[in-house]
N, C-alpha and C positions, 0 to 999 in steps of 0.2 A: 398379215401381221403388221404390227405400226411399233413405230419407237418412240418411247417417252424418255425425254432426257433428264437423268437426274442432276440438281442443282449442286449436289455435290461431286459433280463426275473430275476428276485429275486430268491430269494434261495426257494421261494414254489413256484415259476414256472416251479424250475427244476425239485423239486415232482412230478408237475402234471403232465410234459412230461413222465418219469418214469410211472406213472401210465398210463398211457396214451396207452402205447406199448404195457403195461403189458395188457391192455383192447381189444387192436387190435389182439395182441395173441389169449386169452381165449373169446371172442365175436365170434370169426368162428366157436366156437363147440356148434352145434346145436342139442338138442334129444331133442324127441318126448315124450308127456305124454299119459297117458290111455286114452286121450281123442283126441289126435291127434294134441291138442295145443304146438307149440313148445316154446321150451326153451330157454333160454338164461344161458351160466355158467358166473360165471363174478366174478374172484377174490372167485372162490370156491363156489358160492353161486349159485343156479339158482334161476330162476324169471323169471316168466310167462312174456308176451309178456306188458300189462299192467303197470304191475308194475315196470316191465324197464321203459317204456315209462315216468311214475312220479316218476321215479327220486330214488333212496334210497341213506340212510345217510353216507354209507362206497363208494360210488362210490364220489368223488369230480367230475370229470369232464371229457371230453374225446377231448376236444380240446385247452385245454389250455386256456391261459388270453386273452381277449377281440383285447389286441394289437396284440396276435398271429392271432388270428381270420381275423383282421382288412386285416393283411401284406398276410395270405395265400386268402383272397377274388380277393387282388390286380392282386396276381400271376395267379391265374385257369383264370384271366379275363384277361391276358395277357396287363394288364395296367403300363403304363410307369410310377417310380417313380419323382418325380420333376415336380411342377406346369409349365403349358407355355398355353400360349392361342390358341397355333395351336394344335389342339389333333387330336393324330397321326389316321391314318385310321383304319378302321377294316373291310372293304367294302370284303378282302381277306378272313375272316372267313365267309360270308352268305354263304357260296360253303359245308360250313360244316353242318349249319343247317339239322335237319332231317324234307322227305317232309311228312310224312305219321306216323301215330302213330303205324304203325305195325315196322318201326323203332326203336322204344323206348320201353322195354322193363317195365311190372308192376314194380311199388314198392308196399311196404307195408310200415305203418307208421314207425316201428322203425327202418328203412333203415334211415330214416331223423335223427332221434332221435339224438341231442348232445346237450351239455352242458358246457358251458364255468365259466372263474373265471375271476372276479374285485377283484386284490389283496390287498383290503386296509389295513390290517394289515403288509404289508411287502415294500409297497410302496410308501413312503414319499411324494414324489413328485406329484403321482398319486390323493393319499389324496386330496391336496391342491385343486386340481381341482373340487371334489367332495363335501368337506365341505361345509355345510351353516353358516352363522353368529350364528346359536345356536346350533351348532353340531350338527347338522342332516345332511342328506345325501339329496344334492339336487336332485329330483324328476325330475326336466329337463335334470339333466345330463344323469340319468338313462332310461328315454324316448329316449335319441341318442342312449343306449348302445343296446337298445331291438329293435330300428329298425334296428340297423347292424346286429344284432344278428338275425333275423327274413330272412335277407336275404345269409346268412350262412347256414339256417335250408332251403332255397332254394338250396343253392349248394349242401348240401349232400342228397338230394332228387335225382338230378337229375344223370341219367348213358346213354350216349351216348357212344354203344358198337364200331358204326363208323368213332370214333373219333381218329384221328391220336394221338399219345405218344408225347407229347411236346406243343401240337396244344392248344392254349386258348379259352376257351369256347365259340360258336356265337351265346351268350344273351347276351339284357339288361335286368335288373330288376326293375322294376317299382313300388313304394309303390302307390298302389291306393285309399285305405284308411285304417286306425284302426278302425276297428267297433267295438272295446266296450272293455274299459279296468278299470277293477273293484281293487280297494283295501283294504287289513287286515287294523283292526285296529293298526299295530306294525309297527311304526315309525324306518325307516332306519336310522343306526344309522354310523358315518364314521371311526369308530376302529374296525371293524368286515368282514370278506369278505362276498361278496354277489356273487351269482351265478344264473346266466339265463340256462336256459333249454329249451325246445320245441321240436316235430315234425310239420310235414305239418298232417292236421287235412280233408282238403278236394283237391280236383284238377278237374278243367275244362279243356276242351282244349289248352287252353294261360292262362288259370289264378289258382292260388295259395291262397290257404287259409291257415295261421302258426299260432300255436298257442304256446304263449312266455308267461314260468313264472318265476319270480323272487324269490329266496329265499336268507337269510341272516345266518350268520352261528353264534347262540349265544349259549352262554355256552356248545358247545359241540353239537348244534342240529339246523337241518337246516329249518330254519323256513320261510313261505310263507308270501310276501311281495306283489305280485300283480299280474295278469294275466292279458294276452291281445291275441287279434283275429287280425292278419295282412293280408290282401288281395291284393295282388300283381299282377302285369301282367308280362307276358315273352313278350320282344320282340327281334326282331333278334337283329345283333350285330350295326348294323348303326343304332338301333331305329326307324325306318323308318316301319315297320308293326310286327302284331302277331307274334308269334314263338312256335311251338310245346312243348308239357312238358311229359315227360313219365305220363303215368297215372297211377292214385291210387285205388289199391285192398288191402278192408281190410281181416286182416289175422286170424280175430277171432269175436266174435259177440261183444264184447267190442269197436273194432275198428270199425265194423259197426254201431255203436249207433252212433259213433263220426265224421262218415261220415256221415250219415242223417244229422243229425244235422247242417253239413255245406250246403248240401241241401236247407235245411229249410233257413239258413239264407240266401242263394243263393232267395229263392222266396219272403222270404222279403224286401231286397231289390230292386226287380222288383215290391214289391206292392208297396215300399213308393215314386220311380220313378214317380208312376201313380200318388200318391198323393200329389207332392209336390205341394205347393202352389204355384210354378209359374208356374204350369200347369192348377190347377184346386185349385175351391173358398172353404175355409171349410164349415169342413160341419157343422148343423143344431146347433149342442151344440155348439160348436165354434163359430158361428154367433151370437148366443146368449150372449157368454160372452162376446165378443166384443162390442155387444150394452150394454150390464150394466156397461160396464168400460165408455163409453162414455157420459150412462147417472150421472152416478157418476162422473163427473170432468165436468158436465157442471150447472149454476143454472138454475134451472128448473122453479126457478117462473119470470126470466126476457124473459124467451121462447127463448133467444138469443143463438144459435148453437155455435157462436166465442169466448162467452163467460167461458175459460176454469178457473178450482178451482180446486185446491189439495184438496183433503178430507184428515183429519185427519189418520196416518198409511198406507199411500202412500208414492213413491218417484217417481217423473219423471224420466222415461228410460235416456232422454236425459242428466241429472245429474247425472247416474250412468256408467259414462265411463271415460275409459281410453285410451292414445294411446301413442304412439312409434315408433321413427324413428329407424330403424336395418340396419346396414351395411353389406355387406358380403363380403366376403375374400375368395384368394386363398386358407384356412386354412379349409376354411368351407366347401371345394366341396367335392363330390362323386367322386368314378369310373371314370366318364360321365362326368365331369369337368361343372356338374351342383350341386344347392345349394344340400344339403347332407338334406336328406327330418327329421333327426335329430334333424338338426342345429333349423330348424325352429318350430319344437314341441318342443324343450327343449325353444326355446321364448318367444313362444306364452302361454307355460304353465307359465312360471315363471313372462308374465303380468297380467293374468287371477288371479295368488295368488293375487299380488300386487292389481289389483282391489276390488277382494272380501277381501281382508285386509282393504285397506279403507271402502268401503261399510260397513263391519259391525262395522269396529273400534276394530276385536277384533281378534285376529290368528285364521284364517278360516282351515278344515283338508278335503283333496281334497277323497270324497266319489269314484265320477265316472268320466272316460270321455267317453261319451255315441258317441262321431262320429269325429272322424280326417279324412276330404275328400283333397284329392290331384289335384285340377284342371287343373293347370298346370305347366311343371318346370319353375325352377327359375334360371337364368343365374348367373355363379360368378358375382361380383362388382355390382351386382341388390342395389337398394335404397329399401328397405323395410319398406312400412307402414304399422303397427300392430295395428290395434284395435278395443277394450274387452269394452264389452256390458253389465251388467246384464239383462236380457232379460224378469226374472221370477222368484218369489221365491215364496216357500211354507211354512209357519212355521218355521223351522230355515234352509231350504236350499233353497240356492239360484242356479239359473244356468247360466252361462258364455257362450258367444259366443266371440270368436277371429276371426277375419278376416283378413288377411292376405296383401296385396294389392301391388305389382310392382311399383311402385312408377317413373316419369318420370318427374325430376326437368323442363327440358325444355317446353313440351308442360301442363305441370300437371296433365295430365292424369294419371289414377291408374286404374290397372287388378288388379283384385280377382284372389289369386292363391292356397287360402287355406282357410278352416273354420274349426276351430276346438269349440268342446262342451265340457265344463265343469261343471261338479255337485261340489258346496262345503256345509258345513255344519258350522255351529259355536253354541256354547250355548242357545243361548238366538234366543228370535222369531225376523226375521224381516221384515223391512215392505216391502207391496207390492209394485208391480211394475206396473206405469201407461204409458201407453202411449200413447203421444200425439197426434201424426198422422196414418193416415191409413198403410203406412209403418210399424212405430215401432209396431202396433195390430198385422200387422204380424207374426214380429219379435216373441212378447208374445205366439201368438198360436206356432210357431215352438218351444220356449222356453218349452212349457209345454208341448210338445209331447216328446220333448229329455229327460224332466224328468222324465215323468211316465215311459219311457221304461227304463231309467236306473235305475229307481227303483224297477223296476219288475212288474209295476199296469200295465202296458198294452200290454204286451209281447205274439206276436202270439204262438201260443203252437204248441210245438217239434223246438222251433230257441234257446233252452240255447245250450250253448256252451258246450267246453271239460271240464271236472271237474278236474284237474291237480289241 
């Protein structure tokens, strides 16, 4: 790994380069414990392999601020600075790709392990980007910063020993989906620095599992603000098919629990594949509550089926939405001079509040997001139609579906290119959700399956995640 320093770094940017070196020094002396576990010395301290990996309070960071991070992604990808719509080739690097995984030599997890800074106490300007109208730290900004930062924890994963000195990497990297990102109760606040962390937690052949946690730095102690699961694909450098990944060996029985684990959620998602509803009908409970929703919204003594009635503490699905025309910008691309898969989760979250604020009339606080899936890219100057559903709620949480949709002024056509699931919570109970058509039932049952798993009620056992 190399460090590029940005010309706009602050005077605790220059700290953390300083540190930084100081870390690249002392991080290569490795000994061995009575148990054969190795160590880590780091600024005089050791630390078993684990405990590097979460992060301690005297390490700040080991790649600098998010814009350093940003500008050395650019470089290892050998990507052109300045927007243009002709993006130059890379068809020159597939000759570098490795064919065979005996090319790639193992990692272990904290080969990935790094940790970057958002310098809001030092960075004025930066601030302003991040503020919300009540001094908190917006949530969708922080969603861009942990998907670039997710694929950063890709680059320092990966070691191609056949790779020429100067030669830019022949990958792209793909966000496939977020499978589940949970939050503390402690409210990001925009005068304090906050700092992302992560390694790669599992690895297939092309695909990548990273797991990214955010912490905030108050009175002196750095405190956990949220965790997420990012599953990525490698593909070569034209994008054009798979692409080899060094493979992952864990280096202690710690790091094996944390590789099962991505396992397990490897084979869950191949069960809920089977299950989706637009493969196959729910099942038998589900069926059922679909018929009591139906017979509750119709009158039963005029026998009339068309005849639909709100019951008392109901809302109709189709009165609990929102939607949004999104423009995009040269400003907003990736790498790939496609939309920056960021841009559009810091969107889609921040209509999903917006919803669940109207809906309940009252400052909703975002519990979970149980599933961000990536269907497909999105080209710069894309017309983007956004929109948030409540789908379900239970007692006082509700849950949100965003959808995504390409938008084509001309013929009017719209592709689905994103869904994302949100859990929120507010005070007070509210009311259910009914739905009208056979459609929105569906809607409901997918609603209420995203909520029990982000709540924990129905969670296959051995798929929790890294405990970071």
């Amino acid at each position: 790994m190399f460090l590029l320093r940005s010309p706009l770094a602050s005077s605790i940017g220059s700290k953390l380069f300083q540190k930084t070196t100081a870390l690249r020094t002392s991080a290569a002396v490795i000994s061995a414990n009575s148990n054969g576990v190795g160590k880590f010395a780091v600024f005089g301290q050791s630390l078993s392999h684990i405990s590097y990996l979460k992060g301690q309070g005297d390490l700040e960071c080991t790649a600098g601020t998010m814009t350093d991070v940003k500008q050395i992604i650019i470089k290892k990808l050998g990507i052109e600075v300045g927007y243009t719509p002709f993006v130059s080739t890379r068809e020159h690097l597939t000759q570098y790709a490795p064919r065979t995984l005996e090319e790639l030599p193992p990692r272990s997890m904290q080969d990935s392990f790094t940790s970057a800074i958002i310098p809001l106490t030092s960075d004025k300007i930066l601030k302003d980007k991040y503020v919300g109208f009540m001094g908190n730290v917006r949530l969708g900004r922080l969603m861009e910063d942990m998907d670039m930062f997710a694929v950063w924890v890709v680059h320092k994963h990966l070691l191609l020993p056949n790779l020429p000195e100067g030669v830019a990497l022949p990958y792209t990297f793909v966000t496939v989906m977020v499978d589940k990102i949970d939050f503390t109760d402690l409210v990001p606040t925009h005068d304090a620095d906050i700092r992302l962390s992560g390694h790669v937690s599992w690895v297939g052949r092309t695909s990548i599992e990273i797991v990214v946690w955010m912490e905030q730095k108050l009175h002196g102690k750095w405190r956990k603000l949220t965790r997420a699961l990012f599953l990525m694909a490698a593909r070569d450098a034209t994008n054009t098919k798979a692409a080899l990944i060094n493979p992952l060996i864990p280096a202690n029985e710690e790091e094996k629990v944390i590789f099962d684990g991505g396992e397990s959620r490897k084979k869950r998602r191949i069960q809920l594949q089977k299950e989706d509803l637009l493969k196959t009908e729910p099942n038998d409970f589900e069926q059922g509550l679909v018929h009591d929703l139906f017979v509750k919204s119709i009158d039963t003594k005029s026998r009339a089926f068309n005849k639909r009635i709100l019951p008392p503490g109901y809302t109709w699905m189709e009165d609990a939405t929102m939607a949004n025309i999104v423009f995009s910008h040269p400003e907003d691309r990736n790498a790939h001079n496609k939309v920056f898969g960021g841009f559009l989760m810091r969107n889609a979250l921040e209509l999903s509040w917006a919803l669940a604020y109207n809906f309940a009339k009252r400052r909703p606080k975002l519990e979970h997001i149980s599933d961000i899936s990536f269907h497909h890219p999105v080209d710069v100057s894309s017309m983007l139609n956004m929109q948030a559903h409540v789908i379900y709620t239970d007692l006082h949480y509700m849950q949100i579906v965003v959808l995504a949709d390409v938008y084509d002024a001309v013929t009017g056509q719209q592709t689905t290119t994103n869904s994302f699931y949100y859990t929120y919570s507010v005070a007070e109970r509210l009311p259910h959700i009914m739905p009208k058509t056979y459609h929105e039932a569906m809607y409901y049952i997918e609603g209420r399956r995203k909520f029990r798993f982000a709540m924990g009620l129905d969670a296959p056992k051995g798929t929790t995640g890294p405990t970071q």
